[in-house]
MARRO-760207 format. One line per 10 residues: number of its first residue (from 1); their letters; for each residue x, z, y of N, C-alpha, C. Coordinates in Angstrom, 3 decimals, padded with zeros to 6 digits. Last residue first. Layout:
BEGIN
NUM) A) X:Z:Y:X:Z:Y:X:Z:Y  ... $
This chain:
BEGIN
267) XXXXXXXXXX) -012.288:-019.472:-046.431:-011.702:-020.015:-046.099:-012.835:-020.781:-045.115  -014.372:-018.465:-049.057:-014.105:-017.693:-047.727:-013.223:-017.993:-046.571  -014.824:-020.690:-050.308:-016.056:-020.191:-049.393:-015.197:-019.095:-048.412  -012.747:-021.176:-052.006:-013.257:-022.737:-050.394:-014.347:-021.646:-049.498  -012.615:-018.668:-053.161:-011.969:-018.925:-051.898:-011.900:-019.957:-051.040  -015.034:-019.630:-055.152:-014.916:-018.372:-054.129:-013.785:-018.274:-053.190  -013.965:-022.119:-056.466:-015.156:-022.426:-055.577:-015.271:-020.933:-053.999  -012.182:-020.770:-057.598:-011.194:-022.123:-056.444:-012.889:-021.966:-055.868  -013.179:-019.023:-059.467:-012.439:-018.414:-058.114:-012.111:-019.634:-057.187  -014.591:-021.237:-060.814:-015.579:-020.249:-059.712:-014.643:-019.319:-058.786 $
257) XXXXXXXXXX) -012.439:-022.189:-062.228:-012.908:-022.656:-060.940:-014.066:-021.867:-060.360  -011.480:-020.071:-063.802:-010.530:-020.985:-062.343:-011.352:-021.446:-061.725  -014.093:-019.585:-065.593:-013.590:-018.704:-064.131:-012.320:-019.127:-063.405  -013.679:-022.012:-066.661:-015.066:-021.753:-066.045:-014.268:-020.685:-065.032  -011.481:-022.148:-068.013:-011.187:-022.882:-067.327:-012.875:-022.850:-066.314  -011.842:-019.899:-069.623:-011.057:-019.627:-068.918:-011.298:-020.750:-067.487  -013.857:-020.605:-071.491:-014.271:-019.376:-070.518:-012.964:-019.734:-069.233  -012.573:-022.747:-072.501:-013.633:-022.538:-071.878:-014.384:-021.360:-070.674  -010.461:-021.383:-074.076:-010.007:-022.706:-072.881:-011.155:-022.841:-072.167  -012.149:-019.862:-075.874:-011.308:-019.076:-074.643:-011.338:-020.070:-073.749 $
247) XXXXXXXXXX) -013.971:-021.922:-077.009:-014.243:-020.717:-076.333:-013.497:-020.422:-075.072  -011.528:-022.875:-078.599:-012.225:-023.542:-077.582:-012.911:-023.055:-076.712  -010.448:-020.807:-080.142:-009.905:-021.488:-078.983:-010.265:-021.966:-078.025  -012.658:-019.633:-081.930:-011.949:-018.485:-080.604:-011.452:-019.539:-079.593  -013.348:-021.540:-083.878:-014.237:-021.427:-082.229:-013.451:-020.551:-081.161  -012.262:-021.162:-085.954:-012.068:-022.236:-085.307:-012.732:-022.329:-083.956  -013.357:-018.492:-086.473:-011.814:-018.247:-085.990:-011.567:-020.011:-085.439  -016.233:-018.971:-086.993:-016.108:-018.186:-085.812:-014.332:-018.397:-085.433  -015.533:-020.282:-089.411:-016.255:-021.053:-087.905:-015.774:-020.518:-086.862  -014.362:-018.573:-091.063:-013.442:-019.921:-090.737:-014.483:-020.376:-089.585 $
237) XXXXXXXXXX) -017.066:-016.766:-091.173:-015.480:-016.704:-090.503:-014.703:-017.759:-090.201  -018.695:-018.808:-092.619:-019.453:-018.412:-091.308:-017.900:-017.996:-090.249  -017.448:-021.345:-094.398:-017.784:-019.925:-093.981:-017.941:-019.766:-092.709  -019.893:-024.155:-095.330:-017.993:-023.669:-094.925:-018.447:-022.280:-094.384  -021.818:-024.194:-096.092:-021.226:-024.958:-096.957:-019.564:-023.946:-096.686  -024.391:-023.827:-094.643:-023.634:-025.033:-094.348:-022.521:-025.317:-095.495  -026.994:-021.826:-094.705:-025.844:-022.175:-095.035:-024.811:-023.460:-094.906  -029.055:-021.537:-092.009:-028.793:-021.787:-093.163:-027.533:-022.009:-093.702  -028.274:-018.938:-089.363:-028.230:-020.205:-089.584:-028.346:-020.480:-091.342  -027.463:-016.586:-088.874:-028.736:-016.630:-088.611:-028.992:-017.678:-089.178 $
227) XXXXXXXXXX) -024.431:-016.649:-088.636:-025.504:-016.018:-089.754:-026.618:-016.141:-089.605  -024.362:-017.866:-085.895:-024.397:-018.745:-087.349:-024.713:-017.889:-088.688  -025.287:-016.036:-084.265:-025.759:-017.145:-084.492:-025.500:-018.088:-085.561  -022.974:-013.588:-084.889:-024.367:-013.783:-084.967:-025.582:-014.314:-085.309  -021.136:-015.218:-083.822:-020.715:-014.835:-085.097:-022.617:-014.758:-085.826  -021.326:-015.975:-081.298:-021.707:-017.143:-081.758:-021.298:-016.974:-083.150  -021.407:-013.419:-080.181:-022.635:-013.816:-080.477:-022.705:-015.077:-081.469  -018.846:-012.994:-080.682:-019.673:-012.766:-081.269:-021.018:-012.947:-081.445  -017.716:-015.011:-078.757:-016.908:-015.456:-080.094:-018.095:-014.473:-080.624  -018.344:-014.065:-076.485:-019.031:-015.410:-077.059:-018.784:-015.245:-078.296 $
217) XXXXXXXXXX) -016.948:-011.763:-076.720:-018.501:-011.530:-076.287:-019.123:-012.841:-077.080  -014.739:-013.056:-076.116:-014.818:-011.903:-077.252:-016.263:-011.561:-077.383  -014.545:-014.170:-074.156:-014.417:-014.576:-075.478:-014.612:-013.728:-076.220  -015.141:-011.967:-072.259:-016.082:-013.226:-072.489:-015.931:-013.541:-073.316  -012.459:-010.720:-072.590:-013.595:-009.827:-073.030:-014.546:-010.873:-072.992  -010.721:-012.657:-071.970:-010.228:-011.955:-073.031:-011.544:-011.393:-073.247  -011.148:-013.067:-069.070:-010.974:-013.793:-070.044:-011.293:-013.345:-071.632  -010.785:-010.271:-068.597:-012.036:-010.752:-068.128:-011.977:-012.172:-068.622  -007.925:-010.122:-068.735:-009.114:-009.604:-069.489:-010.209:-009.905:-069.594  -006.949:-012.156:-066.751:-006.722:-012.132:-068.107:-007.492:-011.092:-069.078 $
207) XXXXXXXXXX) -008.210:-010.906:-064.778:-008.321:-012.176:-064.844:-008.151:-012.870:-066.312  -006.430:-008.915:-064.271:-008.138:-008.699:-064.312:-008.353:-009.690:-064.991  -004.058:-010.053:-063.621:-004.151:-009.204:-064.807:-005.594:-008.828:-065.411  -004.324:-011.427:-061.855:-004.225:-012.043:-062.527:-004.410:-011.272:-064.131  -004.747:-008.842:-060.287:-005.702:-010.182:-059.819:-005.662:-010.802:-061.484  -002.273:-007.409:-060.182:-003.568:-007.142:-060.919:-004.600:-007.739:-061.116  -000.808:-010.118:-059.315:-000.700:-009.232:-060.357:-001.866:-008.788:-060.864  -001.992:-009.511:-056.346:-002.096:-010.636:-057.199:-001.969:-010.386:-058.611  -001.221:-006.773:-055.459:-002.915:-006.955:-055.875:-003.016:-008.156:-056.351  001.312:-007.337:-055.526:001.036:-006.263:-057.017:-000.225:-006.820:-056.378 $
197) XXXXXXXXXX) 001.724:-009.018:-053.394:002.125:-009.380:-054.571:001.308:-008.480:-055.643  000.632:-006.985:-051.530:-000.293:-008.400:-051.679:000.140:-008.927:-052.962  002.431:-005.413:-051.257:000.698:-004.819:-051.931:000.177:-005.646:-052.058  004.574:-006.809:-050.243:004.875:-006.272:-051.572:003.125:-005.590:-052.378  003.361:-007.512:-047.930:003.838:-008.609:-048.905:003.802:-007.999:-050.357  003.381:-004.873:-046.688:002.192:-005.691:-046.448:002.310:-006.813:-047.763  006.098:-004.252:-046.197:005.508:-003.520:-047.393:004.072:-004.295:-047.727  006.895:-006.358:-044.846:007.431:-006.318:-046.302:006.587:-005.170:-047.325  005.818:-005.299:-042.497:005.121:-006.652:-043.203:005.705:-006.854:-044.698  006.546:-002.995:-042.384:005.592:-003.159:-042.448:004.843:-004.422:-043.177 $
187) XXXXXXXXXX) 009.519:-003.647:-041.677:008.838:-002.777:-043.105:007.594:-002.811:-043.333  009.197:-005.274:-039.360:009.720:-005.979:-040.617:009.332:-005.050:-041.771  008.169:-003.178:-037.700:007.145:-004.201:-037.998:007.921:-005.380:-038.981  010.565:-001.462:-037.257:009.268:-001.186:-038.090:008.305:-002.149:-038.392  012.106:-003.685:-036.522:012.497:-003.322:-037.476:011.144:-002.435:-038.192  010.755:-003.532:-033.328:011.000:-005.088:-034.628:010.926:-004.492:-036.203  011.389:-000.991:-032.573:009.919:-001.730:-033.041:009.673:-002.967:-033.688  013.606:-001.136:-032.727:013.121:000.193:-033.282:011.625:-000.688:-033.669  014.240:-003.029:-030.820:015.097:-003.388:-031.751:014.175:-002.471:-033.087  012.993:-001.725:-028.590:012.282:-003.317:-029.053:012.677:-002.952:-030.906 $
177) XXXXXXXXXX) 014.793:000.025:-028.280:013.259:000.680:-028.768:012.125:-001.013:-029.311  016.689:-001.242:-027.602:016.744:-000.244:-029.012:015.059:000.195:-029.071  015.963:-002.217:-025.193:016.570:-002.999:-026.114:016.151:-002.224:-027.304  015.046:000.054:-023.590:013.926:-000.516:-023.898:014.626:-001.608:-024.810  017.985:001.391:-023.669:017.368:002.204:-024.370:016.134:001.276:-024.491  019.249:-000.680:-021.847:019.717:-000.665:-023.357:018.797:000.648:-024.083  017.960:-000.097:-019.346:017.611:-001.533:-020.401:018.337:-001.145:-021.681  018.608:002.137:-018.909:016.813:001.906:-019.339:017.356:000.272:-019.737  021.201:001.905:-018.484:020.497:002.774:-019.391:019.450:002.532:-019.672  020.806:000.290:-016.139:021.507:-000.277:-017.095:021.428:000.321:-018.774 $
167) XXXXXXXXXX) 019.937:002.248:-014.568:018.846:000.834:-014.539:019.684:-000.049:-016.122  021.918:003.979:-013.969:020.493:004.499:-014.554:019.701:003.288:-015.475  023.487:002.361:-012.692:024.210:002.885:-014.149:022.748:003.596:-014.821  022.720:001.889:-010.398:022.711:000.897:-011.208:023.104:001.553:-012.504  022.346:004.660:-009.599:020.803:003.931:-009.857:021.087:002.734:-010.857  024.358:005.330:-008.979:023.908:006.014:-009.901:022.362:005.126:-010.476  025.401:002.965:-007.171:026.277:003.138:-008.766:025.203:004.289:-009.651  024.127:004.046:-005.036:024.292:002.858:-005.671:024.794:002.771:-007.088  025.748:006.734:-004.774:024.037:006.498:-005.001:023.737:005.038:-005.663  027.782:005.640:-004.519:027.534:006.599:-005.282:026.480:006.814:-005.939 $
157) XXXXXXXXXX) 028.274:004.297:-001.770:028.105:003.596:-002.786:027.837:004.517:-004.085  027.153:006.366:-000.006:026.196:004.872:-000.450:026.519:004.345:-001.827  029.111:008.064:-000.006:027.492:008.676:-000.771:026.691:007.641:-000.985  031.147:006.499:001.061:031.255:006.850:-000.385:029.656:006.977:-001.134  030.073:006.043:003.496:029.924:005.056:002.536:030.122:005.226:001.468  029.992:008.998:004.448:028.662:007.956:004.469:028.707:007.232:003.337  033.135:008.877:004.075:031.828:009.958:003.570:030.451:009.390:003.288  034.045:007.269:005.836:034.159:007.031:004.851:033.290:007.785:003.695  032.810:008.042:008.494:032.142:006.879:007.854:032.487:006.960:006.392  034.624:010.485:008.864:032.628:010.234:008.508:032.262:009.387:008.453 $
147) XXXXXXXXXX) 036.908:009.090:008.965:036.100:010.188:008.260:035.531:010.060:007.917  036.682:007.305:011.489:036.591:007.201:009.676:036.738:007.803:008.841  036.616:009.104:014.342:035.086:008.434:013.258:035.757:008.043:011.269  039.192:009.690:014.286:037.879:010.682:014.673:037.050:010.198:013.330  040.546:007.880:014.113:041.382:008.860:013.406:039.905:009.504:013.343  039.076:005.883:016.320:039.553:005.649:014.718:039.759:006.752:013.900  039.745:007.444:018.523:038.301:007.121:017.987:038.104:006.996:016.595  043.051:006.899:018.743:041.885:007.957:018.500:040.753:008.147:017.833  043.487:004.052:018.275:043.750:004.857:017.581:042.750:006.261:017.218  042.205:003.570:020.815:041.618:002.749:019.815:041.963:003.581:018.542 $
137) XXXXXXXXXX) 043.185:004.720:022.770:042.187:005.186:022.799:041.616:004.623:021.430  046.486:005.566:022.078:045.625:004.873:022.354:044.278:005.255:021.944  048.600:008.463:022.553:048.220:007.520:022.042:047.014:007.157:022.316  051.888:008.276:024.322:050.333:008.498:024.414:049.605:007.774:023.165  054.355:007.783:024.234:053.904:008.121:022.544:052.328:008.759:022.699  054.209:004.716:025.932:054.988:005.507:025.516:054.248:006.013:024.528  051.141:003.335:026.391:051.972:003.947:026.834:053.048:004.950:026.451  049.994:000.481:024.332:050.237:002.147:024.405:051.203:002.075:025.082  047.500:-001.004:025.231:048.944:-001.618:024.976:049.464:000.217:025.270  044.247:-002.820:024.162:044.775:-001.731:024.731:046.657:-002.031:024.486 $
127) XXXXXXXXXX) 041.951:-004.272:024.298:043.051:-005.053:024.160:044.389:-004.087:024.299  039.093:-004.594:024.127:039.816:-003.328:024.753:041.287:-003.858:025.328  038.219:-004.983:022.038:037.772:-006.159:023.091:038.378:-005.421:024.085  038.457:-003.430:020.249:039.332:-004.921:019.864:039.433:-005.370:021.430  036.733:-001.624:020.768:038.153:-001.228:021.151:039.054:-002.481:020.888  034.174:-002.989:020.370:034.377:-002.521:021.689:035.901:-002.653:021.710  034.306:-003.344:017.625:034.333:-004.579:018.590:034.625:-004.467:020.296  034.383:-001.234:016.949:035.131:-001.720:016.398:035.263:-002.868:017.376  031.577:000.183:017.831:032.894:000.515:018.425:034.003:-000.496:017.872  030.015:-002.021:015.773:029.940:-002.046:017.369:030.878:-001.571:017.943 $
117) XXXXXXXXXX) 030.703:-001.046:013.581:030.711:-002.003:013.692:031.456:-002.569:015.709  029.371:001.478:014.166:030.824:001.637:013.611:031.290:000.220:013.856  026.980:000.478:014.302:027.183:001.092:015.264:028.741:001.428:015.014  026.591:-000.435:011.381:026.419:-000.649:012.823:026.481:-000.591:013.798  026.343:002.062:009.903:027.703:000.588:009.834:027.549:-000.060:010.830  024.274:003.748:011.087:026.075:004.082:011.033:027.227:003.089:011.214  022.949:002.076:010.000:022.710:002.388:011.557:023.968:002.428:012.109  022.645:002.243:007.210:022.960:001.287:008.326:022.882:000.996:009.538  021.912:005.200:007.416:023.499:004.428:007.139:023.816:002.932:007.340  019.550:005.168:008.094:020.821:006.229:008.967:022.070:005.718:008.679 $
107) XXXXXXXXXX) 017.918:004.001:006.211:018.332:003.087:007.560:019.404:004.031:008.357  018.615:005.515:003.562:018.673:004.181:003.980:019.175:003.586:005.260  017.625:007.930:003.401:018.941:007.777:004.149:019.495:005.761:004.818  015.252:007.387:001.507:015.464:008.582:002.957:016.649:008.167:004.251  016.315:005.675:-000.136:015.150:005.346:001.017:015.153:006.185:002.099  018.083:006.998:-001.347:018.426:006.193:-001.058:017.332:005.605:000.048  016.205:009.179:-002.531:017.183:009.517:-001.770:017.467:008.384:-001.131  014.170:007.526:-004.094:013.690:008.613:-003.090:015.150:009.061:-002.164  015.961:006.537:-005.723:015.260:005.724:-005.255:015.018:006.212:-003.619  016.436:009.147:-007.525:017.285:007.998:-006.218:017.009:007.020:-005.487 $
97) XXXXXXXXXX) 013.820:009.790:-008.608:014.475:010.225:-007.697:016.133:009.675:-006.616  013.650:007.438:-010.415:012.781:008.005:-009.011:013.332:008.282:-008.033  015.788:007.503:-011.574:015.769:006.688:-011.007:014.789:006.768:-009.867  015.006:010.181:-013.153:016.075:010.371:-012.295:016.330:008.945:-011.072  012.700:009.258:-014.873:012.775:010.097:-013.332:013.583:010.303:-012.340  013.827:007.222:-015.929:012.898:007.069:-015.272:012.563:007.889:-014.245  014.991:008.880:-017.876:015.881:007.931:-016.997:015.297:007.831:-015.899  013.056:010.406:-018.970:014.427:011.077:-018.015:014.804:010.542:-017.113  011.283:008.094:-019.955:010.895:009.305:-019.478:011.958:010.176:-018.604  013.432:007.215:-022.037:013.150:006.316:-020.774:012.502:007.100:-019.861 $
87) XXXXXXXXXX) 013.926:009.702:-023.475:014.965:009.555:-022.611:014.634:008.164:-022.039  012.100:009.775:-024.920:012.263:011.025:-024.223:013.480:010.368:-023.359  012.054:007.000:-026.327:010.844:007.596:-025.206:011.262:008.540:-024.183  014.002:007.593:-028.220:014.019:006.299:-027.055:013.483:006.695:-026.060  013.117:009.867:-029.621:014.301:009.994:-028.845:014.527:009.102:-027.578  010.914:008.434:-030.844:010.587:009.646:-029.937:011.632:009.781:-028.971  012.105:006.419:-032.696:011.209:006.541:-031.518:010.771:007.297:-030.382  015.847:007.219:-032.636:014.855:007.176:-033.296:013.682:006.978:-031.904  018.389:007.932:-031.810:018.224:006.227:-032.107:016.677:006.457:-032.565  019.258:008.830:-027.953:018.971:009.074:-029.565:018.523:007.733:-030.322 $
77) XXXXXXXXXX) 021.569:009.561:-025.451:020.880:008.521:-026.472:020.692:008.897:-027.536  023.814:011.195:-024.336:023.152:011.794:-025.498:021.767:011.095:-026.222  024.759:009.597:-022.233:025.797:010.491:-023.372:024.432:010.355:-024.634  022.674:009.734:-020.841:023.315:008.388:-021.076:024.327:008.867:-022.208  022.124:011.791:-020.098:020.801:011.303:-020.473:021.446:010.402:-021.085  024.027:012.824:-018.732:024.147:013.722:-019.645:022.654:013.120:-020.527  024.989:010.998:-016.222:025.774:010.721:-017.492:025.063:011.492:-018.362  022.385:012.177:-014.785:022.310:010.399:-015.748:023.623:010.625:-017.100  022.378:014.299:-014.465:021.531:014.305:-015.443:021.865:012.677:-015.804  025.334:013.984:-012.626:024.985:014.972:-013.742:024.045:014.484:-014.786 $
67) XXXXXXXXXX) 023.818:012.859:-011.014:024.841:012.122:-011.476:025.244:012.867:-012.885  022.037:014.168:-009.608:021.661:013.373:-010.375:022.594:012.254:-010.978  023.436:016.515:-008.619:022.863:016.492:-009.685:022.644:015.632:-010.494  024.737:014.833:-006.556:025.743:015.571:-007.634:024.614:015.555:-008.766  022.666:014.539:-004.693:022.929:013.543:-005.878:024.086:014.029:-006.694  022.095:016.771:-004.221:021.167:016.486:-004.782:021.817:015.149:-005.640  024.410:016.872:-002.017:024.228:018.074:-003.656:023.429:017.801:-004.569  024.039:015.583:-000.357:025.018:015.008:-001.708:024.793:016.007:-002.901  022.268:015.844:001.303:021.497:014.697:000.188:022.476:014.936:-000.821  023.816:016.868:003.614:022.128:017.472:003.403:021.890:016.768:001.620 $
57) XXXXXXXXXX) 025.154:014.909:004.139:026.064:016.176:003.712:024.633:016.778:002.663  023.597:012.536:005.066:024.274:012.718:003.400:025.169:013.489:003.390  022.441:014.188:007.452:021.672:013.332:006.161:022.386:013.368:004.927  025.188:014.309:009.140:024.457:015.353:008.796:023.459:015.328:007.823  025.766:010.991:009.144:026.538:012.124:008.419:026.014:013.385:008.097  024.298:009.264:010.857:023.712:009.400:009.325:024.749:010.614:008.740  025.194:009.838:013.414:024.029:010.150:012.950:023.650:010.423:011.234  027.863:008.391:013.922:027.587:009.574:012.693:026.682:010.145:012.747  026.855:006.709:016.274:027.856:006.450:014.992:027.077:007.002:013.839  026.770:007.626:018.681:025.836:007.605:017.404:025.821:006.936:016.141 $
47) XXXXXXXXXX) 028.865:008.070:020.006:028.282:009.170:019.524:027.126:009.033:018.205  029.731:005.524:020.193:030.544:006.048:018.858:029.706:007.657:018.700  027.469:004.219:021.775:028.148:004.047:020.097:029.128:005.079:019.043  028.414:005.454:023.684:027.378:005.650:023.160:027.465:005.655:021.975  031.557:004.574:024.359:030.742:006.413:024.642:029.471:006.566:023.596  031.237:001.907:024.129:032.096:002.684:023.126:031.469:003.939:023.286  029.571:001.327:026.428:028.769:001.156:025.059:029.772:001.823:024.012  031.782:002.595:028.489:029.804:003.254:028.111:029.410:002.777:026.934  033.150:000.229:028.026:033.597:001.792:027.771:032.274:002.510:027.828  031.872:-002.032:029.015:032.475:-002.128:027.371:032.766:-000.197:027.236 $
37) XXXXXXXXXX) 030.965:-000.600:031.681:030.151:-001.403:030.791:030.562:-001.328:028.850  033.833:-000.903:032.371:032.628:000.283:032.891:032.017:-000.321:031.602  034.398:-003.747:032.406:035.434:-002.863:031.368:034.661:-001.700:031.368  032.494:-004.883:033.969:032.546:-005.426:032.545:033.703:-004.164:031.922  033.099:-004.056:036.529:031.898:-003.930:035.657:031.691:-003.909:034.402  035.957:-005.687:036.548:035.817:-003.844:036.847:034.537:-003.382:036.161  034.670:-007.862:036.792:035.585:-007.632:035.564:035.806:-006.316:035.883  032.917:-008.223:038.597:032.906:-008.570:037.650:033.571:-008.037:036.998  034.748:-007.709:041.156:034.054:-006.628:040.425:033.343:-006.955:039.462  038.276:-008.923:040.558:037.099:-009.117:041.475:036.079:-007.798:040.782 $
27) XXXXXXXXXX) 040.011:-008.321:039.413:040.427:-009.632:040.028:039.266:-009.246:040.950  041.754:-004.968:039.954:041.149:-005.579:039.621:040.634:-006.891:040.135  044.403:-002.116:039.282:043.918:-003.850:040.544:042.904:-004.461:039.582  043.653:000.835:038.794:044.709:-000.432:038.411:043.562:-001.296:039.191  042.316:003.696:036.437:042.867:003.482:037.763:043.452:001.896:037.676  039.960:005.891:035.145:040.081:004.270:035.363:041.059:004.229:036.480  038.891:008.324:032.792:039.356:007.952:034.195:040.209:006.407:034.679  035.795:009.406:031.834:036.464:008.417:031.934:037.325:008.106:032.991  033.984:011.793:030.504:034.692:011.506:031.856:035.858:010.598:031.346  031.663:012.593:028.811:032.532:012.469:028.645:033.003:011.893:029.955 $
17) XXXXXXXXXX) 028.692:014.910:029.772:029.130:013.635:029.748:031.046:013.469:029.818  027.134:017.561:030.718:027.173:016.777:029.251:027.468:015.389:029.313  028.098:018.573:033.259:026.961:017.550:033.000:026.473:016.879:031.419  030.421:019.529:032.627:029.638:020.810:032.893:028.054:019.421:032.712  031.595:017.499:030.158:032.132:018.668:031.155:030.988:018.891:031.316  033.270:017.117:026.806:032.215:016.987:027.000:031.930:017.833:028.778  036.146:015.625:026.141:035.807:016.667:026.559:034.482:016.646:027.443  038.044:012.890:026.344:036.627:013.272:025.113:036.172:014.624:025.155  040.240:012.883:027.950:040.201:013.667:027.058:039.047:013.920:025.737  041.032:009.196:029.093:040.148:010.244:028.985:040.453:011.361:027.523 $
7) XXXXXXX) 042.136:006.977:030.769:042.486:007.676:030.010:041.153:008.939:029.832  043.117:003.353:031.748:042.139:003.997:031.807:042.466:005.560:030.456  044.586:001.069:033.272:044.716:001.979:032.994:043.511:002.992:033.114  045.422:-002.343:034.112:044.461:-001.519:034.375:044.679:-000.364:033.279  046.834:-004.535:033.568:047.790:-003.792:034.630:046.394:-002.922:035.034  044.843:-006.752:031.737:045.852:-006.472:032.420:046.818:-005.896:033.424  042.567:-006.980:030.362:042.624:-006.027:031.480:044.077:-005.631:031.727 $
């Protein structure tokens, strides 16, 4: 728009409408249309720009807080079960709750970048060339709006960062609570091993009495039975003490195998 001049104060007048003043040669009315046209969509656009700004003035106190309760949930990690819990339970809420903020505001701020977007393309497409130390309409708008964009985008990315720094907490607190639950189920099974060893032990220890008392049972009856008996010649004692051995190897090798027969059966 070469050798065309256009100036306005941004002073809202008695119609509620900004006043645009346009003076300079134009090739034809195409291109007079087209600069009308690019300057109405800057008017619009940039009013609705900062829609989302009154939203995250309204939202930031709330996320102050919840920037608050994350570092003060994330500081104070405990290592025990209960501690893990009480604080996936925190995390968990506070992630709610950003969740809940970030959805509220969601589409107002990409509305914002959008429409920020849009003036950006307007005043490029502007091509503007400053008059002496007037300054340009592109400048202006600029000085106006990135403010409140930069506000917007801070509270985006803020919110962003609180959720990811939340989400990063719940995984290293469900790590330690795995880590909490491995480690109890290694004492468990070691203590599980260690009652299985001593009930072998006593197994074997039964095992050896219950040896020990059969022979001792046989060895008398079969004291019994040979007093009952006519004399033979050799003492009834020297019998009974040549019999303890065979006996025992007997008894013994009878209850190995009724236990090998009692565990094919429970197997």
């Amino acid at each position: 728009f070469d050798g065309i001049i256009f100036a306005t104060d941004f002073q809202v007048g008695d119609f509620g409408l900004v006043v645009y003043a346009v003076s300079g040669t134009f090739q034809d009315g195409f291109s007079r249309g087209r600069l009308v046209k690019r300057l109405l969509d800057l008017e619009t656009y940039r009013m609705a720009c900062l829609l989302g700004l009154p939203s995250v003035r309204r939202l930031t106190p709330q996320l102050q807080e919840l920037e608050a309760r994350a570092q003060a949930s994330t500081t104070s990690l405990g290592t025990t079960v209960d501690a893990l819990d009480n604080a996936i339970d925190a995390l968990a809420a506070i992630l709610k709750d950003v969740s809940a903020i970030r959805s509220e505001v969601h589409y107002r701020i990409a509305a914002s970048n959008a429409y920020y977007d849009l003036v950006s393309d307007r005043l490029e497409s502007l091509d503007e060339t400053q008059i002496g130390q007037r300054q340009t309409l592109r400048g202006f708008v600029k000085h106006r709006l990135d403010p409140g964009m930069k506000t917007i985008r801070a509270f985006e990315r803020r919110a962003d960062k609180v959720a990811s720094s939340v989400s990063e907490a719940l995984a290293l607190v469900r790590t330690q609570l795995d880590h909490a639950a491995q480690r109890q189920s290694q004492e468990l099974l070691a203590s599980m091993e260690q009652r299985a060893r001593q009930q072998v032990h006593l197994a074997q220890a039964v095992e050896g009495l219950s040896v020990a008392a059969i022979t001792y049972y046989a060895v008398g009856l079969l004291f019994y039975l040979l007093k009952g008996l006519p004399d033979t010649g050799i003492s009834d004692n020297a019998l009974v003490a040549l019999s303890i051995a065979p006996i025992g190897f007997i008894v013994a090798y009878l209850t190995r195998r009724a236990k090998r027969r009692v565990a094919r059966m429970i197997k």
